[in-house]
N, C-alpha and C positions, 0 to 999 in steps of 0.2 A: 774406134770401133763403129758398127753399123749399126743399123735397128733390129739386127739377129733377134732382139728382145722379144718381138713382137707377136713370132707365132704362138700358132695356140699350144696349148703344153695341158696335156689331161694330167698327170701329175698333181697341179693346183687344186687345190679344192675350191668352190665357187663361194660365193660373198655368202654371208647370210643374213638373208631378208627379211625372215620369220621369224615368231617365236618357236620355240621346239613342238607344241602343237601343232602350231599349224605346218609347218613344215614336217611333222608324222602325218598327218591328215591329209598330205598330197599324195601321199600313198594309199590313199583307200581306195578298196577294187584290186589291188595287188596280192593274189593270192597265199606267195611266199614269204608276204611280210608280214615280221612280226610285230606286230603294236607295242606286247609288252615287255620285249626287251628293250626297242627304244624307247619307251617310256623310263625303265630302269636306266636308261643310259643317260637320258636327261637331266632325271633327278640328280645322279651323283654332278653330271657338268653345272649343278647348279649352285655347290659349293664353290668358293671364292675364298684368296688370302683373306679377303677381309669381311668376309662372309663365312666363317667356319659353322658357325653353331645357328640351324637354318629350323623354324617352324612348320608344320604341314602347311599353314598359314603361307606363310613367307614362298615356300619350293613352289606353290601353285601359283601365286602369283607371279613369279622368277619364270615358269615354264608356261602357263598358260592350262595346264594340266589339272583336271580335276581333282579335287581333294581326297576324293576316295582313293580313284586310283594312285595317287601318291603315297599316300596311308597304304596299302597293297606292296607299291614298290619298295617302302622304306622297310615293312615286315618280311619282307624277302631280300632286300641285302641284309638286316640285322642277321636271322638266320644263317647267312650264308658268310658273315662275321665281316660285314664290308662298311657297316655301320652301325652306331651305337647312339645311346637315348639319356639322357636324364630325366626322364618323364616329361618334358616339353618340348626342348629343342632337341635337334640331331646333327649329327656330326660324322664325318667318314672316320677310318676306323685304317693302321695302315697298311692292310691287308690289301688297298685300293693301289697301292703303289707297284701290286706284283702286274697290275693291267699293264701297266706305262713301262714296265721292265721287258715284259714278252716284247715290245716293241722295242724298246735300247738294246736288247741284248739278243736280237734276231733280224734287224735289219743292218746292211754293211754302212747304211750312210751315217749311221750315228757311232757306230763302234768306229769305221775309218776315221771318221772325222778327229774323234776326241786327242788322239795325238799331235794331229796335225794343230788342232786349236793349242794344245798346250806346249809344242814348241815355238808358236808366232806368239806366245803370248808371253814367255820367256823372253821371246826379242826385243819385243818392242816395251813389254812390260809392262803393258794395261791389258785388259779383260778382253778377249775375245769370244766369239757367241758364233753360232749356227740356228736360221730356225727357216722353217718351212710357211706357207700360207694355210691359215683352219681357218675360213669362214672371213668376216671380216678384220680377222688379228691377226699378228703372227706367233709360232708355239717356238720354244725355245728344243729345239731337241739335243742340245749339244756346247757346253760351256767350257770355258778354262779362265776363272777370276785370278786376279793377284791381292795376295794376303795381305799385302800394304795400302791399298788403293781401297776410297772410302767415296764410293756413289751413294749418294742418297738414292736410288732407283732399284732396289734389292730386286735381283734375277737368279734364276737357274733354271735348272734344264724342268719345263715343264710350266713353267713362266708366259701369259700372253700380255701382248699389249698390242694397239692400235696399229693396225696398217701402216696409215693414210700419214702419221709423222713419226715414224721412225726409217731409219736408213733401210733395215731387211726389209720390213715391209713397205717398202718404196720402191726397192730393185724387183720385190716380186708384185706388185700391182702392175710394174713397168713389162712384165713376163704374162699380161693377162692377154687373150687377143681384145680387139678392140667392143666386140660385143660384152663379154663379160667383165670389163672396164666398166663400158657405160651403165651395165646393171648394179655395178658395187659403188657407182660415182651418186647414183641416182638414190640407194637407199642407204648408203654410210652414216653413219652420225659424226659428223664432222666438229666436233667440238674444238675451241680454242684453248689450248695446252698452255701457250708461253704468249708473248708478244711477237715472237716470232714463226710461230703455226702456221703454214700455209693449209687454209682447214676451206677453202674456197672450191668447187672443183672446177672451175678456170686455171686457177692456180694449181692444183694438183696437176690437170692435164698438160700443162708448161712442164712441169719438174719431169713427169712421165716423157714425155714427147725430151726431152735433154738427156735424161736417162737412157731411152732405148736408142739415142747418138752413140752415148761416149759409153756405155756399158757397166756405170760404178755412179755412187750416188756417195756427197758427203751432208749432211744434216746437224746442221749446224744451231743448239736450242730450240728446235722444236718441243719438243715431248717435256724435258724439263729444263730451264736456266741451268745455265753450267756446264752442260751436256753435248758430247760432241764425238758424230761417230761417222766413220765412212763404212761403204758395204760393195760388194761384186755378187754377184749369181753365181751358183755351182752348174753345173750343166753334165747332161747325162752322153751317152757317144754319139746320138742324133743330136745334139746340140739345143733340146730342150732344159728349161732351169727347172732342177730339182728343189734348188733351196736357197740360202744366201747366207753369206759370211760376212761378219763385221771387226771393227775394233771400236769400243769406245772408250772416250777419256773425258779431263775436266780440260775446263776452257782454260786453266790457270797451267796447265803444262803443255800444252801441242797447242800450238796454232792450226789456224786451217791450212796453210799453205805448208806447214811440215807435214800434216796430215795426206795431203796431196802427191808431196815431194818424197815421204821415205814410210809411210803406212801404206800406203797404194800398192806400191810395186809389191811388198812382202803379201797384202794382200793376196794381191792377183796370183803370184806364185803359187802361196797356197792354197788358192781354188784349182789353179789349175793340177797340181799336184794328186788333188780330193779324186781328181775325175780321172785322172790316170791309174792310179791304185785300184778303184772301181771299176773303170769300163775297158782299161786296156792290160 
């Protein structure tokens, strides 16, 4: 394949470099905007798996976002039953999950996708994923797990993790043009995952720069020991990437070069498939 990768695709969403304040704050003078629903929108993205139960304390600090108005935010989703209290900390409520649904169940790339993901996943019999670029992570919008297969890396649909060493988010930084590249290169938190992270951005721009060659990326223990997944771009009828599709497994069943040799093709197939149901 060629560097098709390379143009720019408005689809992506751009790195994120701020905190949620400040990046609301670049919108002042903006007549239309409204401060304090992003502010509400904030506060909720500031829960975490492993951040459930969050203090006004904690959410400001997490958001950069005044106490008050946080205090404000949280008494207007409570009201609006999207969150709930035990008189010190707060916690979402799962009324939050009908947000993430109007999305699943009204856009066609996640509703197309999800069969496609659960027949390659039958085939080849490990987990297959779908996720898109939010900021500097990638968002899981689209899974098919196998009930026997036991990753230590717990995902589903709604799930982010790091860009910069995972497969999806390696085919889609590889989809960024080259200016919004250097701005997510430039403020990434590149942190070392494994011993084998390429968490350098000399070394990311090598992997990217090989990526938008050959068109598919396999990632091989980065993120976590064990771990081992290859990925393809989805692409829309201009031939921009909407998203990216993976498979991953443990290093004790697929090798890399079966991964290459008989995941790849079934891949590829079924992106290309994604885009045909879609766009044609």
């Amino acid at each position: 394949m060629t560097d098709e990768l390379r143009s720019p695709l408005p689809p992506l969403a751009p790195p994120i470099i701020a905190s949620p304040a400040k990046r609301i704050e670049a919108f002042t003078g903006d007549p239309n905007f409204m401060t304090s629903l992003a502010r509400g929108l904030a506060v909720i993205h500031a829960f975490q798996e492993r951040k459930r139960h969050l203090t006004i304390a904690q959410i400001s600090h997490r958001t950069e976002i005044p106490r008050a108005a946080v205090r404000r935010c949280l008494h207007t989703l409570m009201k609006l039953g999207y969150v709930t209290t035990d008189g010190r900390t707060y916690s979402l409520l799962p009324k939050v999950l009908t947000l993430g649904h109007a999305y699943l169940s009204s856009t066609p790339l996640a509703v197309t996708a999800q069969p496609i993901l659960d027949r390659l996943s039958d085939q080849l019999h490990e987990a297959c994923s779908m996720a898109t670029l939010e900021g500097d992570e990638i968002l899981y919008i689209a899974r098919s797990a196998t009930p026997n297969r036991l990753i230590s890396v717990d995902l589903s649909v709604g799930s982010r993790l790091p860009a910069y060493c995972t497969s999806m988010g390696r085919i889609l930084l590889a989809a960024l043009d080259d200016a919004a590249l250097d701005d997510y290169l430039e403020h990434a938190d590149l942190q070392v995952k494994t011993s084998r992270t390429v968490h350098t951005a000399e070394g990311l721009r090598a992997s990217i720069a090989e990526i938008r060659r050959q068109g598919w990326v396999i990632i091989d223990q980065e993120l976590e020991m064990g771990l081992r997944s290859v990925a393809v771009p989805v692409r829309d009828s201009a031939g921009q990437v909407l998203a990216a599709l993976n498979v991953g497994t443990h290093v004790g069943r697929i090798s890399r070069q079966e991964l290459e040799t008989r995941f790849l093709p079934a891949l590829l197939e079924a992106s290309k498939d994604l885009s045909t149901r879609l766009f044609h």
